[in-house]
Each structure stands twice: as structure tokens, then as C-alpha cells.
C-alpha positions in Angstrom: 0.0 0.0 0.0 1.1 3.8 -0.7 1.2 6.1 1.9 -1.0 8.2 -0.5 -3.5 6.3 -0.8 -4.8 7.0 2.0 -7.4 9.6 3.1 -6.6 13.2 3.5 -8.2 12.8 7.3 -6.8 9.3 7.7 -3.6 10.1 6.6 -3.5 13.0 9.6 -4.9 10.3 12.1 -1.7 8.3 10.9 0.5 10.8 11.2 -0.7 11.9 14.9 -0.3 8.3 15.9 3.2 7.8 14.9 4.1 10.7 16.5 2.8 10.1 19.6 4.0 6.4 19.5 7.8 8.0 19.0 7.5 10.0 21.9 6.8 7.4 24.0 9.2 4.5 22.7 11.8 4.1 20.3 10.8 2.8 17.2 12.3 1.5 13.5 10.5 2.1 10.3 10.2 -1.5 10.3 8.2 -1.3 13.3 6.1 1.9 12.3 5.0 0.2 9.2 3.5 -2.8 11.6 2.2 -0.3 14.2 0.6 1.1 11.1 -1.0 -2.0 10.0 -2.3 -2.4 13.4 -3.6 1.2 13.5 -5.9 0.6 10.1 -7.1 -3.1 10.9 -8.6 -0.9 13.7 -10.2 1.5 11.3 -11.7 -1.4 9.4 -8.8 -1.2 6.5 -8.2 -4.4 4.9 -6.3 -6.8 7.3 -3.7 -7.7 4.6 -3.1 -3.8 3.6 0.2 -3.3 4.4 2.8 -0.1 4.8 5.8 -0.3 2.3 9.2 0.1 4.1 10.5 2.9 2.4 7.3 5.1 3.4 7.7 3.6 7.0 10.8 5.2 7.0 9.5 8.6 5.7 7.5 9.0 8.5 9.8 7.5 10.9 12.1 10.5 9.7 9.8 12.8 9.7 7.7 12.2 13.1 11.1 12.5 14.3 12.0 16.0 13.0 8.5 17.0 14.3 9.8 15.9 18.0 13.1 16.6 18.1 13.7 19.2 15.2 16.5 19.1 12.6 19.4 17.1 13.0 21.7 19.4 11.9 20.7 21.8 14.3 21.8 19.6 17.8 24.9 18.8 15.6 25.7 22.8 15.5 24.6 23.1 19.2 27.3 19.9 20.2 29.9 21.8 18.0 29.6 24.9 20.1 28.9 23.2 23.0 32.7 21.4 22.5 34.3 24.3 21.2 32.9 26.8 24.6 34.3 23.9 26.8 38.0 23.3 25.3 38.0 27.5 25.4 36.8 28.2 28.9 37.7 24.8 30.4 41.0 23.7 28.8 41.7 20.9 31.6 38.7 19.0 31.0 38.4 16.0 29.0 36.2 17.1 26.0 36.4 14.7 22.7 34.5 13.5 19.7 34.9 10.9 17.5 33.3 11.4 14.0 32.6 9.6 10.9 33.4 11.1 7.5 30.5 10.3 4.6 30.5 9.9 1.6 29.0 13.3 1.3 32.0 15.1 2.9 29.9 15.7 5.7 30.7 14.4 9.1 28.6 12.0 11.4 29.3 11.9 15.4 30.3 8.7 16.4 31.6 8.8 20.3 31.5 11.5 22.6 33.0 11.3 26.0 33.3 13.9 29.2 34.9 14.6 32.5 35.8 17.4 34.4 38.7 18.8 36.3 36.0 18.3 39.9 35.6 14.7 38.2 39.0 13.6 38.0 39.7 15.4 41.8 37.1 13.1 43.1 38.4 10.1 41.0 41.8 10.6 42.9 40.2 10.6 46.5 37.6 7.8 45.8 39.0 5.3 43.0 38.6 2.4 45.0 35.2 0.9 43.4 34.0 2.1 40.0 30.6 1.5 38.6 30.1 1.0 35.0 27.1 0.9 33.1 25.0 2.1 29.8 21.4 3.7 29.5 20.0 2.0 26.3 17.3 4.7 24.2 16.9 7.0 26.6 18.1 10.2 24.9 16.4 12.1 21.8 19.7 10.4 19.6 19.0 6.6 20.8 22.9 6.6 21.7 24.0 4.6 24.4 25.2 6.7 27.7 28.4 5.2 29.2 28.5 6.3 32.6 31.2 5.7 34.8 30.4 6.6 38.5 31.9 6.1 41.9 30.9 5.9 45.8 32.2 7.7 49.0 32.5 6.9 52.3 29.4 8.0 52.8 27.5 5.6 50.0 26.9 8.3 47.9 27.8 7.8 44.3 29.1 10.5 41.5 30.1 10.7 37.8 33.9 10.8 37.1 32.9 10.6 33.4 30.4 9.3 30.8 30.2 9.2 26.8 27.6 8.7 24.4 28.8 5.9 22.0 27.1 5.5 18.3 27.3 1.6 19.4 28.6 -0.7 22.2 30.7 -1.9 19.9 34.3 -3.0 21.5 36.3 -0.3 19.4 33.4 2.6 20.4 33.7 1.6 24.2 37.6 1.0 24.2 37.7 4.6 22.9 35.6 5.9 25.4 37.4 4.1 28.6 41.2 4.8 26.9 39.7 8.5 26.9 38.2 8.6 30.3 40.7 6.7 32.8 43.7 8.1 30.5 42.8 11.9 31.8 41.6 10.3 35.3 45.3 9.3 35.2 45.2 6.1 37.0 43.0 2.9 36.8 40.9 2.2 39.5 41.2 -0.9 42.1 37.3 -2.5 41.4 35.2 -2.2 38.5 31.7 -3.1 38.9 29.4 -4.3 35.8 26.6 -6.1 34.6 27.0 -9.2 32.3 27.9 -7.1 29.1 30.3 -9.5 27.2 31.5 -6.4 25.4 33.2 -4.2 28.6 34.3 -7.3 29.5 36.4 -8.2 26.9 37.3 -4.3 26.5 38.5 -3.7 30.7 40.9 -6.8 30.2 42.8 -4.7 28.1 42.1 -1.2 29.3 42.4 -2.1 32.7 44.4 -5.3 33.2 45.1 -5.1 37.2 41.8 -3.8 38.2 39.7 -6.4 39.8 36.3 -7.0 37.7 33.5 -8.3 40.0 29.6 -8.8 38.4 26.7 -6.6 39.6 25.0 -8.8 42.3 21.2 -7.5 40.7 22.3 -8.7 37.4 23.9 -12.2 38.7 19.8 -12.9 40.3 18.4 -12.1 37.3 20.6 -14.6 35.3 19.9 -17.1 37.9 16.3 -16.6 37.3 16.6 -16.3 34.1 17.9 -19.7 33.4 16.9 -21.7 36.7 13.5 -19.7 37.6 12.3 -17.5 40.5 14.1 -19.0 43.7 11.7 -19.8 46.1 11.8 -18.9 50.2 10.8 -21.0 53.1 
């Protein structure tokens, strides 16, 4: 089915619903086009009328621009952003990694930060560092690398984080190479969850810190394979 041939009102109902199902989770075009499909079998459309991908993708795109705005526009903002920082902050740690396309234009791929306060903190509580990424929680769908510590007093802060195009082992080497190269020295424990990729990426990064498992995600695994444990 093509998108225009659909109703003028229809097409606005469509439009209102894909925009409202962005804002509340992230979606692909592939699944706009089935969210679609379920949207007018419950108009009374034809169950086997179906969205073609490529117009899926148009309004993924464009319900997108409608929430967020431009693209181009939060790629400006960053650019400033980076440029202020290094200017008025020339001790903190303030990268980017891009990606050149084919179009001579430049796509961000890693981003990573930490501050002078950061690294001060790092120095007096390095002890126990808690690693861990936010999955489609920002506007960009990148994953946030956080990297956070505890005092004596069980509070916890940020000594850095990065938003990564991917968890891919060369995007989160990057990142940590970044980070614990301006914190200046590697910390004693590093606490995860079950991600194979920091895994494999702190044996290399950090050889001689000790890597224990996140004792949440250890119970869920256990349930996961073996099933609720039960208490007398």
C-alpha cells in the first residue's frame, strides 16, 4: 500500500499516531510500518493492507523531525557546546569521534566527558568504579556510558560518561582509553553487569583492576535460566 492512498483525514490520524508512538518508545521504520498496520485493521482497512518500508521510513524521519527538530541543528549546538568547553575549560576532557560520509559531511560517532571536579574526586575515591550504559533513553538513541563512583558515605558521583554510536568493542575502548587516561590512573574494582563487550574491552584497558559482576544482574541470570528461587 502507498502512503497516498490513504485519506486526507486518515492520513493526519496516521500521522498523529506515529508521532505520539515516538515519543513514547523508540521505534524502527520497520516497526512503524507494523504499528501502522495495526492502527488501520482498527479503522476497518483491509487486514492484509500493508505499509511499504520505504514510506515507513519517511514517517519515521519525519515524526522524528516533528519531535526533536533538525538534525543538523543539535549537531551545530554539540559543536559549540565542544568548542565553549575546550575555550573556557581547557583541563577537561572534552572529545568527539566522527565519521566522515560519503557526502564530505561528518557523522558523530563517540562523545565522551569529565571534568577537572571529576578527575579530583576520582583521585580521592578510586577504589570501586561502577560501570554501566542507558539504552534509548536520549532524543539520539545513543548509548550513555556512565562511569560513576561511591564515598564513604554511599553516595555515588560521575567521574565521566560518553555517548557511543554503538557498544561496539572499538566505540567503548575509545571511550574508557579516553576517560581513565585523563583520570590518570585505573581504578582498584570495577563493577558491571553481564555485558560481554566491557568485558572483553576492561581486560585490556584495565588489566590489574579487579572486575566483579553486579549482584542485581547475577539474580536475574539465575532466574533467568533456573526460575524465580523460592523462600521457606
Amino acid at each position: 500500500m502507498q502512503y497516498k492512498g490513504l485519506g486526507k483525514s486518515l492520513k493526519q490520524e496516521v500521522k498523529k499516531y506515529i508521532t505520539k508512538e515516538e515519543m513514547e518508545q523508540a521505534h524502527t521504520p520497520s516497526q512503524i510500518c507494523e504499528k501502522v498496520g495495526a492502527f488501520l485493521k482498527g479503522k476497518g482497512i483491509n487486514e492484509e493492507t500493508k505499509l511499504e518500508y520505504n514510506v515507513g521510513a519517511a514517517m519515521h524521519y519525519s515524526a522524528r523531525n516533528k519531535i526533536y527538530g533538525p538534525p543538523d541543528k543539535d549537531a551545530n549546538n554539540l559543536s559549540t557546546l565542544v568548542k565553549s568547553i575546550k575555550e573556557n575549560f581547557p583541563l577537561s576532557l572534552c572529545e568527539t569521534l566522527t565519521q566522515k560520509l560519503d557526502d564530505n559531511t561528518e557523522k558523530l560517532q563517540n562523545f565522551v566527558f569529565s571534568t577537572q571536579n571529576m578527575k579530583s574526586l576520582f583521585q580521592s575515591f578510586h577504589d570501586v568504579v561502577l560501570i554501566d550504559s542507558t539504552y534509548k533513553t536520549n532524543k539520539f538513541r545513543m548509548p550513555l556510558l556512565v562511569i560513576a563512583g561511591i564515598s564513604e558515605e554511599a553516595k555515588t558521583f560521575m567521574f565521566g560518561f560518553a555517548a557511543l554510536s554503538s557498544e561496539a568493542e572499538c566505540n567503548v575502548k575509545w571511550a574508557l582509553e579516553k576517560i581513565f587516561g585523563f583520570l590518570g590512573q585505573n581504578p582498584n574494582i570495577i563493577c558491571t553487569d553481564s555485558c560481554p563487550t566491557l568485558k572483553k574491552v576492561l581486560t585490556v584497558v584495565t588489566p590489574k583492576s579487579t572486575h566483579l559482576l553486579c549482584g542485581w544482574h547475577i539474580d536475574q541470570n539465575i532466574i533467568k535460566h533456573l526460575g524465580p528461587v523460592r523462600k521457606n
